[in-house]
N, CA and C of each residue as an Amber inpcrd file, in Angstrom:
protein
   390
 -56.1780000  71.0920000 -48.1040000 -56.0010000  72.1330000 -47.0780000
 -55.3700000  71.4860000 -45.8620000 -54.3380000  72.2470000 -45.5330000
 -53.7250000  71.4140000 -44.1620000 -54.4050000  72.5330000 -42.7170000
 -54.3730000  71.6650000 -41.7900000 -54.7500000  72.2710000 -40.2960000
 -54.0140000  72.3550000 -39.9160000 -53.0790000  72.7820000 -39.5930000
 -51.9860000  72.7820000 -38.6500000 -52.1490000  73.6350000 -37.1030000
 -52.6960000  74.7060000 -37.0400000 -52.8590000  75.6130000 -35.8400000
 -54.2820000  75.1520000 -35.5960000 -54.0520000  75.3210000 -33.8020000
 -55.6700000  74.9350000 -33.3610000 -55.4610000  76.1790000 -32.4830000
 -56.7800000  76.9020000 -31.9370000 -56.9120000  77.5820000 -30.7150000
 -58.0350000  77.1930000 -30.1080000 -58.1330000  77.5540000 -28.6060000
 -58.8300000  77.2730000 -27.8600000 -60.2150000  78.8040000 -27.4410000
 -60.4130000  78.7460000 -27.7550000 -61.7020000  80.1370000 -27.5900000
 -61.7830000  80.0720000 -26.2120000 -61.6240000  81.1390000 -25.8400000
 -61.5510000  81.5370000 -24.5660000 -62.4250000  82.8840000 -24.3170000
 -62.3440000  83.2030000 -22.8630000 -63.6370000  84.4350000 -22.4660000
 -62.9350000  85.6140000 -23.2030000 -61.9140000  85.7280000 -23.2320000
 -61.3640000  87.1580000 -23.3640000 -61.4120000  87.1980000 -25.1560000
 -61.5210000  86.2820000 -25.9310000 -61.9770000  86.1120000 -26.9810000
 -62.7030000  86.5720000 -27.8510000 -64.1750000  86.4590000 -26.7540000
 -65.2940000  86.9450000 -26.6550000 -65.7240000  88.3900000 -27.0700000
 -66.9390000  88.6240000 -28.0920000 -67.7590000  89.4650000 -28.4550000
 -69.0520000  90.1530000 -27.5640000 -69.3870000  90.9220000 -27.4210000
 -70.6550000  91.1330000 -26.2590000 -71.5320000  90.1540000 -26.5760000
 -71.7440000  89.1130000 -27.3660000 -72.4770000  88.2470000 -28.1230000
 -72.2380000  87.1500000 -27.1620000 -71.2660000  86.7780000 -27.3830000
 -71.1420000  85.4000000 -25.8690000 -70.3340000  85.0230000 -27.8350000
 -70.0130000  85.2250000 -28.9860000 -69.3980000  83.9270000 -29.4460000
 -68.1680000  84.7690000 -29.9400000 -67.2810000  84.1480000 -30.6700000
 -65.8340000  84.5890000 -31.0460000 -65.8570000  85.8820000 -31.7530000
 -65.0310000  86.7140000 -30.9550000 -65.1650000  88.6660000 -31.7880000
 -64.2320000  88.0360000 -33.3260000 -64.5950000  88.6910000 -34.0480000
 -64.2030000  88.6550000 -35.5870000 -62.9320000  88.7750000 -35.8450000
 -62.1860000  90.0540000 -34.6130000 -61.1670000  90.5010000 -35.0430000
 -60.2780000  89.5820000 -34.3620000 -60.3850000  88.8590000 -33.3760000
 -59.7940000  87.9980000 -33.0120000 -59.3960000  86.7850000 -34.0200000
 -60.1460000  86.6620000 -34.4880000 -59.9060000  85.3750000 -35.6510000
 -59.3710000  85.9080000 -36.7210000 -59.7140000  87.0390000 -37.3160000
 -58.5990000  87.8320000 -38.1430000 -57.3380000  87.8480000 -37.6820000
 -57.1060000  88.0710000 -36.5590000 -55.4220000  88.2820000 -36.2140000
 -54.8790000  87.1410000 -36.3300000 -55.7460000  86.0780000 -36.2240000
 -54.8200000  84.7300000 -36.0070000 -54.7750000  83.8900000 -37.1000000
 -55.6430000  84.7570000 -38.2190000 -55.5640000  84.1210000 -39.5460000
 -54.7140000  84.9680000 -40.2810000 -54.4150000  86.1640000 -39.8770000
 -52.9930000  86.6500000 -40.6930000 -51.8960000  86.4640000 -40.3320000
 -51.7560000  86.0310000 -38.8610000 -50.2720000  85.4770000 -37.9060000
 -50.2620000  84.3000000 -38.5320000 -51.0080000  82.8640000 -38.7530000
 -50.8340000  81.6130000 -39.1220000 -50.4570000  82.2270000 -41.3880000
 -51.2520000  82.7310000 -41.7350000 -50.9550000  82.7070000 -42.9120000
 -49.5120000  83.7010000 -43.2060000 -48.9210000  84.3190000 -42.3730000
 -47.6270000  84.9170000 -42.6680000 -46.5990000  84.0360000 -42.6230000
 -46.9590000  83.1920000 -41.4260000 -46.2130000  82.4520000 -41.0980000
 -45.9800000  81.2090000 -42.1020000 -47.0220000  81.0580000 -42.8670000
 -47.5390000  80.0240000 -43.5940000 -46.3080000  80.7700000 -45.1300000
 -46.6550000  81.7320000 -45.4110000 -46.0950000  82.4590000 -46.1210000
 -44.7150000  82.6850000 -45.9300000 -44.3640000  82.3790000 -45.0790000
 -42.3630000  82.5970000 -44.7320000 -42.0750000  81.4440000 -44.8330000
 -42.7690000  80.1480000 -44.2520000 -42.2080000  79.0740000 -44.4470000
 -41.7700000  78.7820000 -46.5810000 -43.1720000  78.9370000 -46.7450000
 -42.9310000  78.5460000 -48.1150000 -42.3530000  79.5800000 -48.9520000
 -41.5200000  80.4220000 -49.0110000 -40.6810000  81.4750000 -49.8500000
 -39.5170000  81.6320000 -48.7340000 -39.5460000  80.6380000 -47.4140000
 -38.1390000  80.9780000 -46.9100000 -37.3970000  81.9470000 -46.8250000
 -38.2870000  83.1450000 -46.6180000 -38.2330000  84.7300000 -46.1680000
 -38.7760000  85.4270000 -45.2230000 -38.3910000  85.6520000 -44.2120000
 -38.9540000  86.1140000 -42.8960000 -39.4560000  87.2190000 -43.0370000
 -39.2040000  88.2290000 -44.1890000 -39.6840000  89.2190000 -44.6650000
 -40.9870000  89.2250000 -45.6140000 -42.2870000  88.8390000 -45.2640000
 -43.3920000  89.0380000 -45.9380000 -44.3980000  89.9940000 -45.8490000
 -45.0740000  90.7690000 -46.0240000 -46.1190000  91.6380000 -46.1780000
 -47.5080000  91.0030000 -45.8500000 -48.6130000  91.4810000 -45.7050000
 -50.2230000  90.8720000 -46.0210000 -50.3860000  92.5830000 -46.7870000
 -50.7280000  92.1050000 -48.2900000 -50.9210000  92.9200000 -49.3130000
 -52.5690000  93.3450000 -49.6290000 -53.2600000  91.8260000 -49.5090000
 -54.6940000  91.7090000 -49.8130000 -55.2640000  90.8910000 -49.0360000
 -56.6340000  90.9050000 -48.6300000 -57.5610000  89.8010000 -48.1990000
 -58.8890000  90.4380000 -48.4980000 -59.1300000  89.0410000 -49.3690000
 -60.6550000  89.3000000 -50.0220000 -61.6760000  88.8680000 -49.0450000
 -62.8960000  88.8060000 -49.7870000 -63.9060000  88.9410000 -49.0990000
 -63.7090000  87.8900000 -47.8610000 -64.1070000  88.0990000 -46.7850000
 -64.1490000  87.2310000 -45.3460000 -65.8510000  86.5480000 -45.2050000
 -65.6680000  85.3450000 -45.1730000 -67.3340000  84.9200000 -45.3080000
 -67.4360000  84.3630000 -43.7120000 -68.3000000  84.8870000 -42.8560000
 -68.3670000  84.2680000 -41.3440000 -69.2550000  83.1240000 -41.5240000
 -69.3230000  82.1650000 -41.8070000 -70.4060000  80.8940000 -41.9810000
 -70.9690000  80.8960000 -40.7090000 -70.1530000  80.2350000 -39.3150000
 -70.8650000  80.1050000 -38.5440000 -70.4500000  80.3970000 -37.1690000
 -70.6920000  81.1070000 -36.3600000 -70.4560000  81.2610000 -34.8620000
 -69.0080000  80.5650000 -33.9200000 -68.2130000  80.7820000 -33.5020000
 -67.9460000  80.0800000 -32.2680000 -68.2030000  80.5300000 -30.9120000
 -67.8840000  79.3950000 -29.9530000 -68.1770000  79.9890000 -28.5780000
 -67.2360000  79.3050000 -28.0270000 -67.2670000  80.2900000 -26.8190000
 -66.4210000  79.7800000 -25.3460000 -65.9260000  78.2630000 -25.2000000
 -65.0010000  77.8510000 -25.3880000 -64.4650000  76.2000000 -25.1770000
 -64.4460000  75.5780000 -26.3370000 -64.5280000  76.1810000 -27.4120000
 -64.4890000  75.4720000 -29.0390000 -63.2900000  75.3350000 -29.1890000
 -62.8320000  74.5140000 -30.1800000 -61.1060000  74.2070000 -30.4650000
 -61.2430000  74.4670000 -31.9510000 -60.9640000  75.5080000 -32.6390000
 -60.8570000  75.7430000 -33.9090000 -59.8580000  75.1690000 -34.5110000
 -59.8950000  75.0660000 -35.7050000 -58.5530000  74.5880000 -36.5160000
 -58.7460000  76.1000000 -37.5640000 -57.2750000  76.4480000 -37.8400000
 -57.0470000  77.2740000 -39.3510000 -56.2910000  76.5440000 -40.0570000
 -56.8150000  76.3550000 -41.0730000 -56.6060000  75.3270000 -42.7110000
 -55.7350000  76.8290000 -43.6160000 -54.9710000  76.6220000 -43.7560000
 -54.2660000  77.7320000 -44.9030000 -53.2380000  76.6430000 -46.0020000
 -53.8720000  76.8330000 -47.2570000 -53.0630000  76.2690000 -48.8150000
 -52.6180000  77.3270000 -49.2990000 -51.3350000  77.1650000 -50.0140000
 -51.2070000  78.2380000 -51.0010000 -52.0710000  78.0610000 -52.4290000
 -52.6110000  79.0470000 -53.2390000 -53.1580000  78.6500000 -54.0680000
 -52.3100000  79.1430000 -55.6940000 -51.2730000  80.2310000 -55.3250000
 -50.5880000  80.8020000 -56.7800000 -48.9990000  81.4080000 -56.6120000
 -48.5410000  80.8940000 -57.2590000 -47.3950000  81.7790000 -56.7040000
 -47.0630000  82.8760000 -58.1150000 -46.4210000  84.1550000 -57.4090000
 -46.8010000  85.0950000 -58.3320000 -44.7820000  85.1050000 -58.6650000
 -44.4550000  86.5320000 -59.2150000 -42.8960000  86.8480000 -59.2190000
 -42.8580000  87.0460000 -57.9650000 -43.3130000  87.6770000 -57.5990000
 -42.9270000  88.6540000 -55.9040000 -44.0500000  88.3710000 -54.4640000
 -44.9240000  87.3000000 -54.7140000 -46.1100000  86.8370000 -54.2360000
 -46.3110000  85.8110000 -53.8390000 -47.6130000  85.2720000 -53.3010000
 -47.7370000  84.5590000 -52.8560000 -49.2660000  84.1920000 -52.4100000
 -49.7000000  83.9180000 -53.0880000 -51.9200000  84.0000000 -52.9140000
 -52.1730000  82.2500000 -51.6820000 -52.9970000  82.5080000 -51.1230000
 -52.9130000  81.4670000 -50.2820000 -54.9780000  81.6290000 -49.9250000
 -55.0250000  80.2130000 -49.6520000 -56.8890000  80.2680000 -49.4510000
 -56.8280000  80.0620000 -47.7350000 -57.8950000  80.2840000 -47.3290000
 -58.3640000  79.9100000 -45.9830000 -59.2900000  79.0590000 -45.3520000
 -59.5890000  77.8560000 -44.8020000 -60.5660000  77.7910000 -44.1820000
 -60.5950000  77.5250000 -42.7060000 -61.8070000  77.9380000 -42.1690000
 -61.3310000  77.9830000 -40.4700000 -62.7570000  76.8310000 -40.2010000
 -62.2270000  75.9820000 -39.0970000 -63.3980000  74.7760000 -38.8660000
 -63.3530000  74.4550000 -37.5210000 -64.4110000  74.3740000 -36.6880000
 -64.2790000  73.6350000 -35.3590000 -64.1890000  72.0220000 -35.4370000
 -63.0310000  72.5100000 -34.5770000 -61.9150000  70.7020000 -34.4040000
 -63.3620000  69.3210000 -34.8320000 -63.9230000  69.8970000 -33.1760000
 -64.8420000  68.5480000 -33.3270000 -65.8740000  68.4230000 -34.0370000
 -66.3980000  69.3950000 -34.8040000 -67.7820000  68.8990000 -35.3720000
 -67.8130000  68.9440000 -36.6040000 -66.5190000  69.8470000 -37.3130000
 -66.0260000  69.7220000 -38.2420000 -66.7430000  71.3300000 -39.0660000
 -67.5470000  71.6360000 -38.3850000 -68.6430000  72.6400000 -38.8310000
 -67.9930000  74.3460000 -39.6950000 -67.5180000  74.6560000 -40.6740000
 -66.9630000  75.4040000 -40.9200000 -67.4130000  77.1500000 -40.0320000
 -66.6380000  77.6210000 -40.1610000 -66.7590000  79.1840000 -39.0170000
 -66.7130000  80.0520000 -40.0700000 -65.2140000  79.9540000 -41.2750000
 -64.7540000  80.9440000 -41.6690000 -64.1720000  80.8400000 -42.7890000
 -64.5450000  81.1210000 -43.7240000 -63.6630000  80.9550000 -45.3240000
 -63.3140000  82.5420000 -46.5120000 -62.1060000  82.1740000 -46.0720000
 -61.7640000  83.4300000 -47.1670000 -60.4220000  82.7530000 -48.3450000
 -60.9720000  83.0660000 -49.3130000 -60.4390000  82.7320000 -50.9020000
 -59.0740000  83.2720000 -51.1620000 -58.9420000  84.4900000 -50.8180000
 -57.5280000  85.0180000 -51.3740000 -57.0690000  85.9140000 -50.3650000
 -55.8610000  85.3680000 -49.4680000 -54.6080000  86.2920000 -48.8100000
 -53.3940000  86.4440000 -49.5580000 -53.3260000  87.3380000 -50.3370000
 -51.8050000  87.6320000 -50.6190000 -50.5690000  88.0200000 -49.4900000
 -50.0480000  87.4460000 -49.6830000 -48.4370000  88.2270000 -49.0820000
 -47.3530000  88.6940000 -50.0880000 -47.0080000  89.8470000 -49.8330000
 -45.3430000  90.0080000 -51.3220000 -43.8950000  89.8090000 -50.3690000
 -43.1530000  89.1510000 -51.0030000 -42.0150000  89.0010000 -50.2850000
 -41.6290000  89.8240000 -50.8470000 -40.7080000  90.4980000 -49.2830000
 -39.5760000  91.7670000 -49.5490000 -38.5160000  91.2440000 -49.7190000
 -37.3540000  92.2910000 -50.1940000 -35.9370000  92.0170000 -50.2660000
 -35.5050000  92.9290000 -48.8020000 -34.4050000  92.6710000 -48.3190000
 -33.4480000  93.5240000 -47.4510000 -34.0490000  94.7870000 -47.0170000
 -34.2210000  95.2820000 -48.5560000 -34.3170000  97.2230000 -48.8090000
 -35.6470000  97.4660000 -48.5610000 -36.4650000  96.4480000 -48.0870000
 -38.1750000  96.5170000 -47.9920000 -38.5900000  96.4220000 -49.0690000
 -38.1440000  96.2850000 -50.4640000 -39.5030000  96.6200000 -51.5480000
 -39.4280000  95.2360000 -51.8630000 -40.6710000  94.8850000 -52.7340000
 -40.6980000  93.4320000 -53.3440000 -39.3350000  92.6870000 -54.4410000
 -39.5020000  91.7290000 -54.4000000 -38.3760000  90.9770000 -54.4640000
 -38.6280000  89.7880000 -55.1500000 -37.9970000  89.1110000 -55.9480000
 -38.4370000  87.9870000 -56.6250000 -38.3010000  86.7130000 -55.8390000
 -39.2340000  85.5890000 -55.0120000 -38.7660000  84.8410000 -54.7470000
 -38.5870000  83.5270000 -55.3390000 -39.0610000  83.0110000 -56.2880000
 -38.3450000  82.1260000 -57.4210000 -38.6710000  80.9610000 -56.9530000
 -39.8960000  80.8390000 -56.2140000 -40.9270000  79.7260000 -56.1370000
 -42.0820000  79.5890000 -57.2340000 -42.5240000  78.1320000 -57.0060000
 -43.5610000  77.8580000 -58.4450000 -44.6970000  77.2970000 -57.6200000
 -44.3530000  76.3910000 -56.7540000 -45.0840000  75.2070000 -56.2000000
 -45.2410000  74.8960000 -54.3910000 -45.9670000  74.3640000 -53.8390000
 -45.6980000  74.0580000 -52.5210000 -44.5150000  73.9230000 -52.1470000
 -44.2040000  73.8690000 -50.9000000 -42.9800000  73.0150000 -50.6560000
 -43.5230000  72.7580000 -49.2240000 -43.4290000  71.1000000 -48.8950000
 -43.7180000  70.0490000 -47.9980000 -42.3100000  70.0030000 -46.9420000
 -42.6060000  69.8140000 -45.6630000 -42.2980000  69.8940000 -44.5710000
 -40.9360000  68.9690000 -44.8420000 -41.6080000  67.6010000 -45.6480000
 -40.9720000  66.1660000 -45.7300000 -39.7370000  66.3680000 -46.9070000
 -40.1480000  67.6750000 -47.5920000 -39.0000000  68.0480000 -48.9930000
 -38.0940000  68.8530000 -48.5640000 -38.2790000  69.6430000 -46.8960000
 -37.4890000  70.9860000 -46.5980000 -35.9410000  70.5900000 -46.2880000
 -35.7960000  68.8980000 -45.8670000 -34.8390000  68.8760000 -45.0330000
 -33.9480000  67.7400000 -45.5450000 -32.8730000  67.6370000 -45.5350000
 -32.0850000  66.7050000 -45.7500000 -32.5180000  65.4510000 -45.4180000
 -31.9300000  64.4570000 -45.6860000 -32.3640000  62.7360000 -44.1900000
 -30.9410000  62.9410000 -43.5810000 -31.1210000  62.6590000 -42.3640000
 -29.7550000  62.5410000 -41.6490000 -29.7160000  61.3410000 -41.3310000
């Protein structure tokens, strides 16, 4: 699982609870996994089709530095299944794990589209050496 995005929990964040509202961390786990999802099918055009069950393990609060962990886990004809896990930076303590986000890549015309991936593709494989 790679970390790549961290956020900082902040007041406005906040649940009447004093710890991180849910939907907040939802938004930023379907913005990082779309994004996650365009990189690897190299289509700016992706969907969020599915997300399975959402498991809240454990709390955050005010001044936590989260990390979101997103792998792809399948690639379909027109798809793209990817896992989640969400962890605070420093203690390592998991927050948030969900198993399956699909995205379908579109074509042009909006409908799904074949993108003719099998496997990851690494940051270090995207680019030429200059």
């Amino acid at each position: 699982m790679n970390f790549h995005t961290r956020k900082w929990v902040k007041p406005e964040d906040l649940n009447p609870n004093g710890t991180l509202f849910g939907g907040s961390l939802l938004r930023w786990i379907d913005e990082e996994a779309a994004i996650y999802a365009i990189v690897q099918l190299g289509n700016q055009r992706v969907v969020t089709k599915y997300i399975s069950e959402i498991n809240f393990v454990s709390a955050s609060r005010q001044g936590d530095i989260i990390e979101l962990g997103i792998t792809a886990t399948e690639f379909g004809r027109t798809s793209i299944t990817l896992s989640c896990h969400v962890r605070n930076k420093i203690t390592r303590k998991s927050i948030l794990t969900i198993d399956k986000l699909v995205f379908v890549n579109l074509g042009e015309d909006g409908t799904p589209a074949p993108h003719g991936r099998t496997e990851i593709r690494y940051i270090k494989d995207q680019f030429e050496p200059g």
